[in-house]
C-alpha positions as CSV (number, residue, x, y, z in Angstrom):
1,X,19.7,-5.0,11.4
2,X,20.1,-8.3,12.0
3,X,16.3,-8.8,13.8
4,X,13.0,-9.2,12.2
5,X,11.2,-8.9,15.3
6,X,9.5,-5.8,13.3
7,X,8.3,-8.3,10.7
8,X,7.1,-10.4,13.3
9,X,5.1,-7.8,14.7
10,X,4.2,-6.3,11.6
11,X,3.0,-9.4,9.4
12,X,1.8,-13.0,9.7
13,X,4.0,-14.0,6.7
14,X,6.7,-12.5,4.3
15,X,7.6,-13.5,0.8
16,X,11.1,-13.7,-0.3
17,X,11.8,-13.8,-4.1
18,X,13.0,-17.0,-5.0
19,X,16.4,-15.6,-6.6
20,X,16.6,-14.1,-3.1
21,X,15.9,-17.1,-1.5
22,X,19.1,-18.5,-3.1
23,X,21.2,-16.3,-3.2
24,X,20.9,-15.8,1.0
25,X,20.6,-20.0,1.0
26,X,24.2,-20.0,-0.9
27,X,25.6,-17.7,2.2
28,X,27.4,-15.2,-0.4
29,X,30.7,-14.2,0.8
30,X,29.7,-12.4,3.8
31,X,26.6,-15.1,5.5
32,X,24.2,-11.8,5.6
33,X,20.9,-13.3,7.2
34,X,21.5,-16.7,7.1
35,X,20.9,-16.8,10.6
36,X,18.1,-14.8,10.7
37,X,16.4,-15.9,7.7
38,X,16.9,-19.9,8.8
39,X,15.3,-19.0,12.2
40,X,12.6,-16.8,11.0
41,X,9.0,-18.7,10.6
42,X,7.3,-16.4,8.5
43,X,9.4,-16.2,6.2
44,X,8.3,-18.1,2.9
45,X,9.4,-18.3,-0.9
46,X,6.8,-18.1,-3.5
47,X,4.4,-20.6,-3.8
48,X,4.2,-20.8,0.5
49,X,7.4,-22.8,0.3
50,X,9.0,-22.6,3.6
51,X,12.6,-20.2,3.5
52,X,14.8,-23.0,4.7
């Protein structure tokens, strides 16, 4: 955990639900994949919204 170098390799873009999106964006209690998630370019929200 904690890499999504596998993503990277696997796909050219990945699609995060939007509730997702937001509840990672809001940092929870813990911060799980905030990091990852804000550095990640492939990552998008519906619609090809950009993650962060």
């Amino acid at each position: 955990m904690g890499s999504l170098n596998i993503l990277r390799s696997l796909y050219d873009r990945v699609l995060v639900p939007f509730e997702v999106c937001q509840e990672i964006r809001s940092g929870g209690t813990t911060g799980f994949a905030v990091a990852e998630l804000k550095a990640a370019k492939m990552v998008n929200a519906p619609g090809n919204i950009p993650f962060w």
